[in-house]
HTML snippet that shows the backbone in 3Dmol.js (N, CA, C, O; Angstrom):
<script src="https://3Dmol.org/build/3Dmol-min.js"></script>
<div id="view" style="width:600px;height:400px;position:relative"></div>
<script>
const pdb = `
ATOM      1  N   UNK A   1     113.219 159.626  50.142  1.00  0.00           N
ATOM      2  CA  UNK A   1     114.111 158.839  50.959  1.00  0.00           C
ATOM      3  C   UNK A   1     113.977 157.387  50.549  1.00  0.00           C
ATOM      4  O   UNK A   1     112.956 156.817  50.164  1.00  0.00           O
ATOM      5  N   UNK A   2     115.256 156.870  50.711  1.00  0.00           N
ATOM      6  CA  UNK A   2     115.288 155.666  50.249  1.00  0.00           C
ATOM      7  C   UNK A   2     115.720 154.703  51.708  1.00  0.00           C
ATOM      8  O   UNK A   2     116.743 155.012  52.318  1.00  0.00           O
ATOM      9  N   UNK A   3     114.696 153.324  52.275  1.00  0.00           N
ATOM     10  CA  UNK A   3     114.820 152.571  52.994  1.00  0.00           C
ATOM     11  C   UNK A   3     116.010 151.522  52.095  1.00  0.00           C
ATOM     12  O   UNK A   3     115.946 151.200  50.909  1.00  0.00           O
ATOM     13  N   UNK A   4     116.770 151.251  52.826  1.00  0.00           N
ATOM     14  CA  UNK A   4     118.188 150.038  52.218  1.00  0.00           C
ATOM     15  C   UNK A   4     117.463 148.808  52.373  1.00  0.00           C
ATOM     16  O   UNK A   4     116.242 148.853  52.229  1.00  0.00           O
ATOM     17  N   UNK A   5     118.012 147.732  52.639  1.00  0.00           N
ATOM     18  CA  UNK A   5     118.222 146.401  52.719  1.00  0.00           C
ATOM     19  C   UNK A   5     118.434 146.092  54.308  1.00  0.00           C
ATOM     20  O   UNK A   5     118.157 145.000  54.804  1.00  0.00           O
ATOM     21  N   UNK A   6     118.938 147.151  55.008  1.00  0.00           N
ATOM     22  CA  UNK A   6     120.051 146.668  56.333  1.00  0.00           C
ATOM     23  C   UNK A   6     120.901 146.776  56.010  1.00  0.00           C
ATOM     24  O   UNK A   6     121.411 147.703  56.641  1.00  0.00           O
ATOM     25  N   UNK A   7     121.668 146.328  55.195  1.00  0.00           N
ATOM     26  CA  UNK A   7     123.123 145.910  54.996  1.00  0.00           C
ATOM     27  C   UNK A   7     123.986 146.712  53.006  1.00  0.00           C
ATOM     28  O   UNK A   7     123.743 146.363  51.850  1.00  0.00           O
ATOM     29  N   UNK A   8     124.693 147.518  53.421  1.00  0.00           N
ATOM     30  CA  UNK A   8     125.115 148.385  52.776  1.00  0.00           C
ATOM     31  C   UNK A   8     126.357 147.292  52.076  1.00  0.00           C
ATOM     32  O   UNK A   8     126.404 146.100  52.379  1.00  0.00           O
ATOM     33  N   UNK A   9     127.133 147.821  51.291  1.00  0.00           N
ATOM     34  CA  UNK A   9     127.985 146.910  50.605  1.00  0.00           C
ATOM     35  C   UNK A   9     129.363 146.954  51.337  1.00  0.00           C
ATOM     36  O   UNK A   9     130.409 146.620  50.780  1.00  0.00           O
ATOM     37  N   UNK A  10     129.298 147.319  52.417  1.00  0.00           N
ATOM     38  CA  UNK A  10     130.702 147.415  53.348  1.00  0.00           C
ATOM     39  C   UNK A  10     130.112 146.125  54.431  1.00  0.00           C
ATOM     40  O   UNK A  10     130.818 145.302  55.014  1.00  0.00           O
ATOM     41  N   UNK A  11     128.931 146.219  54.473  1.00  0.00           N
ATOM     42  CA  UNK A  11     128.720 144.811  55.855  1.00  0.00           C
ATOM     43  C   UNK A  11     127.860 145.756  56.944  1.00  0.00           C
ATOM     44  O   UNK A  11     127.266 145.369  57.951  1.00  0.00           O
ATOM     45  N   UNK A  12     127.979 147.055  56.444  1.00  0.00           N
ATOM     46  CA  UNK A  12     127.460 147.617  57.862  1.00  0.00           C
ATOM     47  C   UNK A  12     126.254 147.721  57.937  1.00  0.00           C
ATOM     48  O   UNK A  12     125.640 148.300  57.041  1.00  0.00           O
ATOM     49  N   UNK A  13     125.586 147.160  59.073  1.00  0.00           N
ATOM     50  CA  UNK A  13     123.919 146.733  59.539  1.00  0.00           C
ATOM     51  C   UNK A  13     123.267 148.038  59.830  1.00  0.00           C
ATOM     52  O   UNK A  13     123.869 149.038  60.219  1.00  0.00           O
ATOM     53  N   UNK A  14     122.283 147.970  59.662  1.00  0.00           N
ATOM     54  CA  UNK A  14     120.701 148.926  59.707  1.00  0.00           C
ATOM     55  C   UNK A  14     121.800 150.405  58.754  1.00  0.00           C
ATOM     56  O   UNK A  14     121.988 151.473  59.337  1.00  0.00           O
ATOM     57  N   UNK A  15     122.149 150.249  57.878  1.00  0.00           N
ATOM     58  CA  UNK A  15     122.281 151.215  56.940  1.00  0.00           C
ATOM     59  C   UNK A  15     121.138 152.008  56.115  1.00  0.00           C
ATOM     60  O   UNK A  15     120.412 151.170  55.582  1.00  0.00           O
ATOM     61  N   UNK A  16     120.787 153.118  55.868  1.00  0.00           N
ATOM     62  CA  UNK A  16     119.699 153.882  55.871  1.00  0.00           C
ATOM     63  C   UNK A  16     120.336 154.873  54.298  1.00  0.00           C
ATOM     64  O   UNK A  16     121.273 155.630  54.551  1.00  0.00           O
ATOM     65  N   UNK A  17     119.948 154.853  53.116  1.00  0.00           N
ATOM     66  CA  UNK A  17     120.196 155.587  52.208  1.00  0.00           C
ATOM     67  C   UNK A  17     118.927 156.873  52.137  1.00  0.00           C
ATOM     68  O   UNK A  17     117.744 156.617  51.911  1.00  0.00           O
ATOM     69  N   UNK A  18     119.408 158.102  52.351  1.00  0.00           N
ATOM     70  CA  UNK A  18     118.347 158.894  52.248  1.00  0.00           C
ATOM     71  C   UNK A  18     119.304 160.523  51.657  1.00  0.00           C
ATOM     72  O   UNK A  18     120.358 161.131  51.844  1.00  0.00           O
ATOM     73  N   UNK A  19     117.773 160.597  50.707  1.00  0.00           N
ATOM     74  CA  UNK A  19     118.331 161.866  49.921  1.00  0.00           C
ATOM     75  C   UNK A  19     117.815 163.063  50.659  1.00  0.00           C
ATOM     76  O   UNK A  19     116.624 163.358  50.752  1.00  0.00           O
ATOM     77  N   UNK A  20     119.236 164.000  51.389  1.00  0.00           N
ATOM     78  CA  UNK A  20     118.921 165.112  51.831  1.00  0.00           C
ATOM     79  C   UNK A  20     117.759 166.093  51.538  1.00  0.00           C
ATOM     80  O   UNK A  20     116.949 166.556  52.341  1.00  0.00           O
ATOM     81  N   UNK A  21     117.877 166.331  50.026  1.00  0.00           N
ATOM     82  CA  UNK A  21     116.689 167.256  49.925  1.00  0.00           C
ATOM     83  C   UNK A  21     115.623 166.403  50.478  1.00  0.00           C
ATOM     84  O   UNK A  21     115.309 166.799  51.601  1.00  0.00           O
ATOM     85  N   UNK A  22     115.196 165.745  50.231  1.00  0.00           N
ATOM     86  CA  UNK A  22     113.972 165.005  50.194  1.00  0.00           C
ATOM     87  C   UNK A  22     113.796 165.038  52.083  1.00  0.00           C
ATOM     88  O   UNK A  22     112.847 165.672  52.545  1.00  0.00           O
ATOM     89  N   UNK A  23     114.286 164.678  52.561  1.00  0.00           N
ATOM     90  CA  UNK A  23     114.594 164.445  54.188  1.00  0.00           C
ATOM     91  C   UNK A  23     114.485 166.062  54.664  1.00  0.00           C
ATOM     92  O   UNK A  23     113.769 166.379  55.615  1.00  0.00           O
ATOM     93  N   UNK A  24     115.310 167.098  53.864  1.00  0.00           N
ATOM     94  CA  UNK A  24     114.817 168.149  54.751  1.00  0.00           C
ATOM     95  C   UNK A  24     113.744 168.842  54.363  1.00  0.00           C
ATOM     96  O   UNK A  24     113.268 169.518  55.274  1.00  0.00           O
ATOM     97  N   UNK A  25     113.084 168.933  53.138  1.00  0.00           N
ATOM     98  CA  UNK A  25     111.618 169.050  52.586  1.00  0.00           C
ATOM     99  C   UNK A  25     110.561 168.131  53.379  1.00  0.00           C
ATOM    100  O   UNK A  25     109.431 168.495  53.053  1.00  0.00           O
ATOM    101  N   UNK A  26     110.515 166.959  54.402  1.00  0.00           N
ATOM    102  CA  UNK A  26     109.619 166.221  54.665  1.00  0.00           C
ATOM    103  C   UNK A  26     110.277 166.984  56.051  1.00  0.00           C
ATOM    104  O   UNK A  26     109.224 166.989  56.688  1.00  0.00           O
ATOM    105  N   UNK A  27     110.958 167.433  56.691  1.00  0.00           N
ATOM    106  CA  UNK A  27     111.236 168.106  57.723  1.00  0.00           C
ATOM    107  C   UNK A  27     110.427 169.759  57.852  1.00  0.00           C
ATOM    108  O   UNK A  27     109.834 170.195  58.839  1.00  0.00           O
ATOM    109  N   UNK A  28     110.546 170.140  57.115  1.00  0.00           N
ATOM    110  CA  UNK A  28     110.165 171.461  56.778  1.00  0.00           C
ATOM    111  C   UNK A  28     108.551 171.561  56.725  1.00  0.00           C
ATOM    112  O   UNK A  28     108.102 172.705  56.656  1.00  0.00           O
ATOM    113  N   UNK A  29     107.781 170.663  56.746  1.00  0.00           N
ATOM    114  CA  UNK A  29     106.682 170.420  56.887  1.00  0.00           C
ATOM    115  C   UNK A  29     106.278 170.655  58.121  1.00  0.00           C
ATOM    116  O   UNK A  29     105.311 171.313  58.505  1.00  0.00           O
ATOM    117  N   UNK A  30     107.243 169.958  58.840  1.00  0.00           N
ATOM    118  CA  UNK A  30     106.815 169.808  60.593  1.00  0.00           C
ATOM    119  C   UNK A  30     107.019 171.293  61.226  1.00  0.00           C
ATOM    120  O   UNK A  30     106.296 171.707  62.132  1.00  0.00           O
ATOM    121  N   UNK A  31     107.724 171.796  60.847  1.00  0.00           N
ATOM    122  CA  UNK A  31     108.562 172.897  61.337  1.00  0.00           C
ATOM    123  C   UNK A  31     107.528 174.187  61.957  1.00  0.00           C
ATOM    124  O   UNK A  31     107.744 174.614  63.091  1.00  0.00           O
ATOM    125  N   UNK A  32     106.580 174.665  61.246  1.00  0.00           N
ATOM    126  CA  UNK A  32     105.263 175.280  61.648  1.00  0.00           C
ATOM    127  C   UNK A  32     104.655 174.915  63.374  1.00  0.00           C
ATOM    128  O   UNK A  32     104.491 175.616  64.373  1.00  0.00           O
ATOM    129  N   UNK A  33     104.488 173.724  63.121  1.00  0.00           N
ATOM    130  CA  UNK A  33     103.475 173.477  63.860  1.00  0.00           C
ATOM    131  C   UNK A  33     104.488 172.996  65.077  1.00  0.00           C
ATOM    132  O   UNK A  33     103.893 172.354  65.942  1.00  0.00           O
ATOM    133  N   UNK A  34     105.801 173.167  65.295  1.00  0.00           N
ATOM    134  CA  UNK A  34     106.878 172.575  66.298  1.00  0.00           C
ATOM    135  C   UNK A  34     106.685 173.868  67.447  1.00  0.00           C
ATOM    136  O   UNK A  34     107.377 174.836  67.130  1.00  0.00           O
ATOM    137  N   UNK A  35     106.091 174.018  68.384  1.00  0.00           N
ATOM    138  CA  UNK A  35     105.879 175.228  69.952  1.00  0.00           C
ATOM    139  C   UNK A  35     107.953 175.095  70.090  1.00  0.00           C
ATOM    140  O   UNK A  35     108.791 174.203  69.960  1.00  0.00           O
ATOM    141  N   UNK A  36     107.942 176.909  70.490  1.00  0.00           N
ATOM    142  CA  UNK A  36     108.745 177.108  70.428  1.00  0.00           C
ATOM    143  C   UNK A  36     109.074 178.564  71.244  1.00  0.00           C
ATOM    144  O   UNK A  36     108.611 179.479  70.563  1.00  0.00           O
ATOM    145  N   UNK A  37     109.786 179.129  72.603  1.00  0.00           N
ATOM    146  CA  UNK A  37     109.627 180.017  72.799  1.00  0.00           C
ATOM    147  C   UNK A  37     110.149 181.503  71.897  1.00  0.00           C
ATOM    148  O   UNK A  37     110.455 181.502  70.705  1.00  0.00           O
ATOM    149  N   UNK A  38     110.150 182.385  72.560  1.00  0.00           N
ATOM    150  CA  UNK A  38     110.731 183.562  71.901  1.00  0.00           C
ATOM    151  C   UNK A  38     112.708 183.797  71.765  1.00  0.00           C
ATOM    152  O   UNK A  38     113.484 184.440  71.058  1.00  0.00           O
ATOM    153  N   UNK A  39     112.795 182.743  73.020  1.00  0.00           N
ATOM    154  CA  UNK A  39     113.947 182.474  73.469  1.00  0.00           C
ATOM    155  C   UNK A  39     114.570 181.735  71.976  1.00  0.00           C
ATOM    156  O   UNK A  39     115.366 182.277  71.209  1.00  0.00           O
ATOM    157  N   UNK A  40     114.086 180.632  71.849  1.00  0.00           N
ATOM    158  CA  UNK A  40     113.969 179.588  71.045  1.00  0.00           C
ATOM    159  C   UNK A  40     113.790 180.434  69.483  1.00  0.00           C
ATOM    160  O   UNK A  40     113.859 179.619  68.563  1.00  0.00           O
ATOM    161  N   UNK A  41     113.613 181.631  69.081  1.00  0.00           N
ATOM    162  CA  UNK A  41     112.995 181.923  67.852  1.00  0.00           C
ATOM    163  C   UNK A  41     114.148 182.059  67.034  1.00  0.00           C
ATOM    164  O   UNK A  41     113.832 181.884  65.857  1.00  0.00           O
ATOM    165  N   UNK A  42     115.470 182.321  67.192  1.00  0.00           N
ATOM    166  CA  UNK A  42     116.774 182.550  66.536  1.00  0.00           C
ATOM    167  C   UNK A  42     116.979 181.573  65.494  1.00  0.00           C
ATOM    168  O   UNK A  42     117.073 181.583  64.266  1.00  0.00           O
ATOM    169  N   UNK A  43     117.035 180.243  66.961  1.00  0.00           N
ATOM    170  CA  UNK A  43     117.776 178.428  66.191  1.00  0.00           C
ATOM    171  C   UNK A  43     116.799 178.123  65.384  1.00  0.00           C
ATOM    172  O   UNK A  43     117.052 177.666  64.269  1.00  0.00           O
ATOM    173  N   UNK A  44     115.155 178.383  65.931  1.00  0.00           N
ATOM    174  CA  UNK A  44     114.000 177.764  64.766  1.00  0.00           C
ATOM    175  C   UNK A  44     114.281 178.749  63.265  1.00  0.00           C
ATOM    176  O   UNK A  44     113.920 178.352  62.157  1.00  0.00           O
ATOM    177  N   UNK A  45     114.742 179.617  63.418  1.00  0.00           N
ATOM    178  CA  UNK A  45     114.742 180.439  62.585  1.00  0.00           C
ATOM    179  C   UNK A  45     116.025 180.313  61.235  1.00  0.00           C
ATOM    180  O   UNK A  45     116.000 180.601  60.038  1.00  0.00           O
ATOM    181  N   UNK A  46     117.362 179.580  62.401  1.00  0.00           N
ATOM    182  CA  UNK A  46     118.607 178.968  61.611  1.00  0.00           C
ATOM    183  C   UNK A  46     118.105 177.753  61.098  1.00  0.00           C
ATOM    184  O   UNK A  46     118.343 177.435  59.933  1.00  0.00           O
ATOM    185  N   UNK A  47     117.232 176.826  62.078  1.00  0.00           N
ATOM    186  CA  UNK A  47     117.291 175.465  61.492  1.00  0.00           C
ATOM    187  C   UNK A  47     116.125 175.765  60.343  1.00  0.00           C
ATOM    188  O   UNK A  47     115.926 174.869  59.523  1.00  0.00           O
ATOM    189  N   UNK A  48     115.592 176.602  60.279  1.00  0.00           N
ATOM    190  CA  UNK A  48     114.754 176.771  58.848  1.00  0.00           C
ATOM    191  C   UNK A  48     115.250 176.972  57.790  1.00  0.00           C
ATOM    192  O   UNK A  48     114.823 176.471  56.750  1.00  0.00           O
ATOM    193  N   UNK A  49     116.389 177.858  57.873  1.00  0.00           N
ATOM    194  CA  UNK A  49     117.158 178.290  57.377  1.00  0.00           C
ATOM    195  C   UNK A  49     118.181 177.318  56.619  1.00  0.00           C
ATOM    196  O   UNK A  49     118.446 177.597  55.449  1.00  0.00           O
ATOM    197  N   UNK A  50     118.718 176.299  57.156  1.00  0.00           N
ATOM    198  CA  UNK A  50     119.215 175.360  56.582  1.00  0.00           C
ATOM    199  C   UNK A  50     118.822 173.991  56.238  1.00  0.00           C
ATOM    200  O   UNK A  50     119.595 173.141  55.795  1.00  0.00           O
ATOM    201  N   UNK A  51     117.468 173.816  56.488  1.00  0.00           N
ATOM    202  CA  UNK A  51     116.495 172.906  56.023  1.00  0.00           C
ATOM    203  C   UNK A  51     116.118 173.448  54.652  1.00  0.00           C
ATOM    204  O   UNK A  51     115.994 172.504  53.871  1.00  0.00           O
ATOM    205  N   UNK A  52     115.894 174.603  54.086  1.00  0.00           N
ATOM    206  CA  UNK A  52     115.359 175.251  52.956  1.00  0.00           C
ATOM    207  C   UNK A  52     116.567 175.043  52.164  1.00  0.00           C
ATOM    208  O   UNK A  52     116.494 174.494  51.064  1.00  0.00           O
ATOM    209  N   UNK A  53     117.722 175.465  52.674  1.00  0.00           N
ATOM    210  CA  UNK A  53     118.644 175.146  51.699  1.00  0.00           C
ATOM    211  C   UNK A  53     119.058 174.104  51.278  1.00  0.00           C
ATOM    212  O   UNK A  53     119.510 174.090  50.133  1.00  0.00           O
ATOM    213  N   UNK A  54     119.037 172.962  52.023  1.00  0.00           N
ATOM    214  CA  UNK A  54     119.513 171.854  52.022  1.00  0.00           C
ATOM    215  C   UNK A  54     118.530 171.180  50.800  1.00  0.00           C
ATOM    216  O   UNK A  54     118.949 170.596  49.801  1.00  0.00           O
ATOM    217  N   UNK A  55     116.700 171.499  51.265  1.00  0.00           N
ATOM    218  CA  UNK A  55     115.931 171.050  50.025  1.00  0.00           C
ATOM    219  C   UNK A  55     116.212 171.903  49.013  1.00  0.00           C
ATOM    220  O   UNK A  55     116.137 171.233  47.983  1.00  0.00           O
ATOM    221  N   UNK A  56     116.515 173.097  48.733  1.00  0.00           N
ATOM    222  CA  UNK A  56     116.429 174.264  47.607  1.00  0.00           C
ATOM    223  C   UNK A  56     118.025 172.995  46.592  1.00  0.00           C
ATOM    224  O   UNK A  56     118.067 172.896  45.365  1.00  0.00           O
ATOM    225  N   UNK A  57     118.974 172.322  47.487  1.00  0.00           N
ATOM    226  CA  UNK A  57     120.034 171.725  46.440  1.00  0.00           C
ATOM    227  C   UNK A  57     121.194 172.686  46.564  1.00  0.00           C
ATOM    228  O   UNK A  57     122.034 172.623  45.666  1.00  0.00           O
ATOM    229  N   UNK A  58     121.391 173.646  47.623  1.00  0.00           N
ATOM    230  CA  UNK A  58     122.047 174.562  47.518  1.00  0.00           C
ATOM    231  C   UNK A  58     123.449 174.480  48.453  1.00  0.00           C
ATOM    232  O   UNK A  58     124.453 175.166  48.262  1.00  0.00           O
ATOM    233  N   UNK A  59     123.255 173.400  49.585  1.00  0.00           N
ATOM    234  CA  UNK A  59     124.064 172.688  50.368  1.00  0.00           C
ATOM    235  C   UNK A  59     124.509 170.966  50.061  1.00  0.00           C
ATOM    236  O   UNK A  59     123.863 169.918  50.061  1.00  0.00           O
ATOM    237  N   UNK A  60     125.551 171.220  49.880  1.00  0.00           N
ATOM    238  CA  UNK A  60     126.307 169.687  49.736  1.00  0.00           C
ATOM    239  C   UNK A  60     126.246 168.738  50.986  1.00  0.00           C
ATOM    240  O   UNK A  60     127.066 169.201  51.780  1.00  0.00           O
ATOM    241  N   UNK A  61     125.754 167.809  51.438  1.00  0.00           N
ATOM    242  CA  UNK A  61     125.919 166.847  52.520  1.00  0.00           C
ATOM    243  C   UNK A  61     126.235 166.031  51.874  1.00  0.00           C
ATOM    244  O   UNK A  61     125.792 165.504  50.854  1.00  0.00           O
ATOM    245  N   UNK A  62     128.039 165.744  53.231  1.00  0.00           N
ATOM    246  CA  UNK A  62     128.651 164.459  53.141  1.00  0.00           C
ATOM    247  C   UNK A  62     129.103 163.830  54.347  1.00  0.00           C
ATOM    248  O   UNK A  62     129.387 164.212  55.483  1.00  0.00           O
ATOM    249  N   UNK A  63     129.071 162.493  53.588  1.00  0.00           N
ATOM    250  CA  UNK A  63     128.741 161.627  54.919  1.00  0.00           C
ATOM    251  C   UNK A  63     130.638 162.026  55.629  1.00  0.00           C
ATOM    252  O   UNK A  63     131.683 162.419  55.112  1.00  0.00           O
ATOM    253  N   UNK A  64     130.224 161.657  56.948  1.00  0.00           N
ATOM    254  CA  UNK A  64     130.819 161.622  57.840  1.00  0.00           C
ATOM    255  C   UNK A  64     131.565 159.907  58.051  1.00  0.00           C
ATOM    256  O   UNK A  64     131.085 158.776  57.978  1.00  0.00           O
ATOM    257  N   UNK A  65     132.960 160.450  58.340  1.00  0.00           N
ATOM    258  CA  UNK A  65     133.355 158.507  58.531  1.00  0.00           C
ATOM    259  C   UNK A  65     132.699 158.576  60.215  1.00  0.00           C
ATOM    260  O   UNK A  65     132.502 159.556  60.934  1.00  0.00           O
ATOM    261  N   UNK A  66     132.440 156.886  60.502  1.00  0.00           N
ATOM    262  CA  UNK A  66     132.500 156.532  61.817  1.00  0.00           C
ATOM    263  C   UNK A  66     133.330 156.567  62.679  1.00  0.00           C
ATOM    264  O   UNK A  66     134.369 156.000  62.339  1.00  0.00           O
ATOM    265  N   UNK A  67     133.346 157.165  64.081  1.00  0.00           N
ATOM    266  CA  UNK A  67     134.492 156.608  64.971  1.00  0.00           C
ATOM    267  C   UNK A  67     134.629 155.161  65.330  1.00  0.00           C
ATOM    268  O   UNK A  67     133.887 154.179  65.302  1.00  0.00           O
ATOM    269  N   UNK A  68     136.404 155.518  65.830  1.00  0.00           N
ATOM    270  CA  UNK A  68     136.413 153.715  65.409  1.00  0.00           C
ATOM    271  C   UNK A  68     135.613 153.693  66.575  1.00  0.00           C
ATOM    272  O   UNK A  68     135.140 154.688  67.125  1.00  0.00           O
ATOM    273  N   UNK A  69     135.445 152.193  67.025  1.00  0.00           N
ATOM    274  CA  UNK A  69     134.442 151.604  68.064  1.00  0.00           C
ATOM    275  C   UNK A  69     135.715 151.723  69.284  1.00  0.00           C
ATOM    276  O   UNK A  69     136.929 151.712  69.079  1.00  0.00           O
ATOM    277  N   UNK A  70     135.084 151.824  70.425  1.00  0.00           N
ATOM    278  CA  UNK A  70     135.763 151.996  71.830  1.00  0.00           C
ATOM    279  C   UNK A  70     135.802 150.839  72.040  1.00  0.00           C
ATOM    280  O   UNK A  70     135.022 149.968  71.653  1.00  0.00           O
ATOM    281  N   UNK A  71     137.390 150.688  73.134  1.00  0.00           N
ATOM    282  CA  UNK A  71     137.726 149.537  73.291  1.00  0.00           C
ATOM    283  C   UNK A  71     137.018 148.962  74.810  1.00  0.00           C
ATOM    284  O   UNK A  71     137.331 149.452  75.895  1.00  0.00           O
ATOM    285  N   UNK A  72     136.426 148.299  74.714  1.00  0.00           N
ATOM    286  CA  UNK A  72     135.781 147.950  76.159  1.00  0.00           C
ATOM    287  C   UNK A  72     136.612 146.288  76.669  1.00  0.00           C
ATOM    288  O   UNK A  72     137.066 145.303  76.087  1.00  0.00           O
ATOM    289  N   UNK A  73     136.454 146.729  77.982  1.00  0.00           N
ATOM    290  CA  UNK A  73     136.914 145.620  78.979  1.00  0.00           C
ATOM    291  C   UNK A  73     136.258 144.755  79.054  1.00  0.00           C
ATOM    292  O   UNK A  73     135.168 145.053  79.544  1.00  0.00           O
ATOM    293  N   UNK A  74     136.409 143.356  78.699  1.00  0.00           N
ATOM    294  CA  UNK A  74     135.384 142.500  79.152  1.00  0.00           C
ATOM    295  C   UNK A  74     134.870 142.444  80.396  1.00  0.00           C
ATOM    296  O   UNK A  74     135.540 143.052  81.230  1.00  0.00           O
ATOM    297  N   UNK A  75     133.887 141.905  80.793  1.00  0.00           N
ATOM    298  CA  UNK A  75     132.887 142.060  81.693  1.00  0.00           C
ATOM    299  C   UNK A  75     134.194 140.655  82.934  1.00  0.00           C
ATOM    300  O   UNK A  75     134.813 139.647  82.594  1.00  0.00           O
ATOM    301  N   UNK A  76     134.035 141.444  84.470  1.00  0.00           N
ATOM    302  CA  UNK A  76     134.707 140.144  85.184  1.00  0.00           C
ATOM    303  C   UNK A  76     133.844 139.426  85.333  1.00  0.00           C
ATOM    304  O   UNK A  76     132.630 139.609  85.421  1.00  0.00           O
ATOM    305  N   UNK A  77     134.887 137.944  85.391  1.00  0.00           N
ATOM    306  CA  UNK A  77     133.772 136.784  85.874  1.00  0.00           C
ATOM    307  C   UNK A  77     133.149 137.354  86.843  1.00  0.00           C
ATOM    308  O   UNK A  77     133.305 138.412  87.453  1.00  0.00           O
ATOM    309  N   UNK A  78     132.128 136.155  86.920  1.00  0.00           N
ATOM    310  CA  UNK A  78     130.813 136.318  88.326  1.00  0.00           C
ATOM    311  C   UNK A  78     132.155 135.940  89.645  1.00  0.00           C
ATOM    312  O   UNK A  78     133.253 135.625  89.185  1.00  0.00           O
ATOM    313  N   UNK A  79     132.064 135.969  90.597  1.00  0.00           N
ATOM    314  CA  UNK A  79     132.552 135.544  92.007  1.00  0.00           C
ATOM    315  C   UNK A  79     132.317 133.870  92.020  1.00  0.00           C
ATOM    316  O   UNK A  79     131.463 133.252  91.383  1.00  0.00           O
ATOM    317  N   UNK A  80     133.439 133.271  93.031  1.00  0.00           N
ATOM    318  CA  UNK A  80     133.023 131.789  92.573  1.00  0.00           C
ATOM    319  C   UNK A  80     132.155 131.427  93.936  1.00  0.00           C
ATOM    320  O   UNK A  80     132.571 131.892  94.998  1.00  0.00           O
ATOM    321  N   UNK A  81     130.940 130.595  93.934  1.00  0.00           N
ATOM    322  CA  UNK A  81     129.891 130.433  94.956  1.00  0.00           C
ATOM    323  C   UNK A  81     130.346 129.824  96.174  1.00  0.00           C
ATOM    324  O   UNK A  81     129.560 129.636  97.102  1.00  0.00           O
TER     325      UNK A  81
END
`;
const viewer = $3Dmol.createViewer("view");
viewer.addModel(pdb, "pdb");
viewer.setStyle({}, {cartoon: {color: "spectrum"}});
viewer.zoomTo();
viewer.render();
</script>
């Protein structure tokens, strides 16, 4: 995994460059030792499942665009004293 700068070449702040395999191989580590019921044994069993592949190079990840940003109301003035 690769830590950026902050700032990616579009402007956009706390930008994070990281290589999938590598990210789900340092994931796959944890994965053992994560308590988990019997209930729970299916998804641990999918998300292993696509953590292995993802490090094996066998799954393509692509980025996702952002939603645009929500339009918010400015805040009302305070009340006058």
């Amino acid at each position: 995994m690769q830590n950026g700068n902050g700032v990616n070449g579009a402007g956009a702040p706390n930008t994070v460059q990281v290589n999938p395999m590598q990210a789900a191989a340092f994931a796959l580590q944890f994965l053992p030792r994560c308590p988990h019921t019997q209930a729970e044994r299916e998804a641990f069993d999918v998300a292993t499942m696509f953590l292995q592949a993802i490090a094996g190079g066998q799954v393509t990840v692509a980025a996702t665009q952002a939603a645009p940003p929500a339009i918010v109301d400015p805040p009302a003035p305070p009340p006058p004293s």
